[in-house]
N, C-alpha and C positions, 0 to 999 in steps of 0.2 A: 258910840263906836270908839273904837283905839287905834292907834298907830300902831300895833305891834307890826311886825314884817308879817305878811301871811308867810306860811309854810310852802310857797310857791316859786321858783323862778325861773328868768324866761331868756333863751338865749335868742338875741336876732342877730342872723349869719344870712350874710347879703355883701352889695356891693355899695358904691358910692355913696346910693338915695339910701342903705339902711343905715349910712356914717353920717346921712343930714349933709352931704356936704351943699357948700353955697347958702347955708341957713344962718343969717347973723346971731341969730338969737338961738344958736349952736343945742336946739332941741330936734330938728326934723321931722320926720312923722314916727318913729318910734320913740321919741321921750315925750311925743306930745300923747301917745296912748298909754305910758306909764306916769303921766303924772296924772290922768285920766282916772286911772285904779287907784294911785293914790287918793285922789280929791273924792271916791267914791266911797274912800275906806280899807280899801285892799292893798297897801303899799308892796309890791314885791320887789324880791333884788335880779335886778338886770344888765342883762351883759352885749352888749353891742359888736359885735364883732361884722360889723360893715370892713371892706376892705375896695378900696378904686380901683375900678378896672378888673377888677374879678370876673370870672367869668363862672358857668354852669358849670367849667370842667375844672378850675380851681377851687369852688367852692367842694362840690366831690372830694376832691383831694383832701380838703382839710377840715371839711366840717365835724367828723366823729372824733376826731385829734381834740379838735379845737371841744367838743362838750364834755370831752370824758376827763379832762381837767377840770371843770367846774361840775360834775358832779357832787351833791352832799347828801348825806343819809340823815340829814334835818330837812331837806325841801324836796320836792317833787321839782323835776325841770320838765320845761316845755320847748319845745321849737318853733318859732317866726322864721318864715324862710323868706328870700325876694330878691330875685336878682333876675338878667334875660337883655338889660338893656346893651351890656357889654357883649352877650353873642350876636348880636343886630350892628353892633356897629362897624363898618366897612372898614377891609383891612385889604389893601392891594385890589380894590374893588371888587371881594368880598366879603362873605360876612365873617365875623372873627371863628366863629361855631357854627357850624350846618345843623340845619333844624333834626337831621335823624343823631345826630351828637347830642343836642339840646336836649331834647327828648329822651335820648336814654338817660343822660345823667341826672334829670328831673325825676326819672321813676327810681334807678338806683338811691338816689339821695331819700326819696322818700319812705323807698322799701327799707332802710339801713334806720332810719329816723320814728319808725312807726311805734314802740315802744313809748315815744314823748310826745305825742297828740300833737304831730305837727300844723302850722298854719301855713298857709301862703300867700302872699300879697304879690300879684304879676306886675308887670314889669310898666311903668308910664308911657308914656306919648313924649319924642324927643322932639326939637327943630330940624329936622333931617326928613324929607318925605321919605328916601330911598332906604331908612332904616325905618321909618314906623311900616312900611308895607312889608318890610320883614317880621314887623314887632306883630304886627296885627295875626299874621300866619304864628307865631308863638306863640302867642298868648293864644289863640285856641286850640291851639295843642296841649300848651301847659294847661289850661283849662279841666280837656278831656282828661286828661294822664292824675290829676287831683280827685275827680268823679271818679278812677278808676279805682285809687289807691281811699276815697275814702276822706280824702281831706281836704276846706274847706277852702275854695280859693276867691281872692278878690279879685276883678277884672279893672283894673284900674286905668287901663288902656282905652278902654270905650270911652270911659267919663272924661278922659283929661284930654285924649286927641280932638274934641270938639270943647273943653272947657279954657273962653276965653282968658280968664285969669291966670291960670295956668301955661298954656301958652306964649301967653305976654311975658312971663316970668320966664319961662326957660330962656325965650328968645332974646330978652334982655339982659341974661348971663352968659352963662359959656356954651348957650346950646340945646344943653343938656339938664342943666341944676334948675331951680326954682331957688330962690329967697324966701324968705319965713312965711307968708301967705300964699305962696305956692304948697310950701311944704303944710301948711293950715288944711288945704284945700285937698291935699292926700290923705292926712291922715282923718278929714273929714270922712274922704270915702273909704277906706277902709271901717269906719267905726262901726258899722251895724253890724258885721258881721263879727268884727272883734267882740263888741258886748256880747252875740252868742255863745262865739269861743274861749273866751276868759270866763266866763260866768259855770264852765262847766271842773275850772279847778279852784272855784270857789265854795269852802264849804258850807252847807245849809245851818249850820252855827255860827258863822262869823259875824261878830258883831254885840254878840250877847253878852 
């Protein structure tokens, strides 16, 4: 095998949890599936564009901005999309985004995005019951609205609102983050599906 860069790269556009925040070991669950590809043989160049407190209708706003500057006519780019926690969370005891808000900017994002094989990783399980009963109503929406559009989503909400590790960790940070075995333990559960979906901009020569 070689180190060369594969001819692939991969933008993740999200919020907080795609910036790793609260992970000492400043990898989260997207540099821990890029060094993944790495260690597999597939090193590609990746671009993080997590941003705190973003929301579905900020990301809207800036994600086609934000890719068509790192476009290159050497690599094919792909889309990691993940964000929903910030429209769940209570603002004037409400939720910052109403789910038929949510919902549209999910499918626009994804109809505007469809050209780069996008992926989506839904939204965790926070310390807040009043927001994960929101989270829980979004995330099967966001779910639905992925099925419709075609692209593959991780329900990451099921596994971690019942995963004691996980829990423990947000609970004994800000709420909301996880620490590096938290962030271990997401990018665990997204992996199986990422192997499907990375594997399909890998080409059947690489290696040789």
């Amino acid at each position: 095998m070689t180190n060369a860069p594969h001819p692939l790269q991969l933008c993740f556009i999200g919020d907080s949890f795609v910036a790793g925040i609260g992970d000492e070991t400043a990898l989260g669950w997207t540099g821990r599936l890029v060094a993944r590809a790495a260690l597999q043989g597939h090193p590609v160049t990746a671009y993080n564009l997590g941003i705190r407190k973003n929301t579905s209708t900020d990301i809207r706003a800036r994600h086609a901005g934000e890719v068509a500057l790192r476009l290159s006519p050497e690599r094919r780019t792909r889309l990691v999309f993940s964000f929903g926690v910030n429209d769940a969370t209570l603002a004037d005891g409400a939720p910052r985004v109403s789910l038929e808000e949510s919902f549209a900017n999910l499918s626009a994002i994804l109809a505007e995005a469809r050209d780069h094989t996008p992926f989506f990783v839904g939204p965790p399980a926070v310390d807040d019951e009043r927001s994960n009963a929101h989270l829980e109503v979004l995330n099967a929406g966001f779910r639905r609205i992925c099925i419709d559009h075609d692209v593959p989503y991780v329900d990451t909400f099921a596994v971690l609102v019942a995963h004691p590790l996980w829990r423990q960790q947000v609970r004994e940070g800000d709420g909301a983050h996880p620490r590096s075995q938290g962030y271990a333990v997401l990018a665990e559960t997204v992996t199986p599906a990422w192997d499907r979906w990375f594997t399909q901009g890998v080409s059947p020569d690489r290696g040789k």
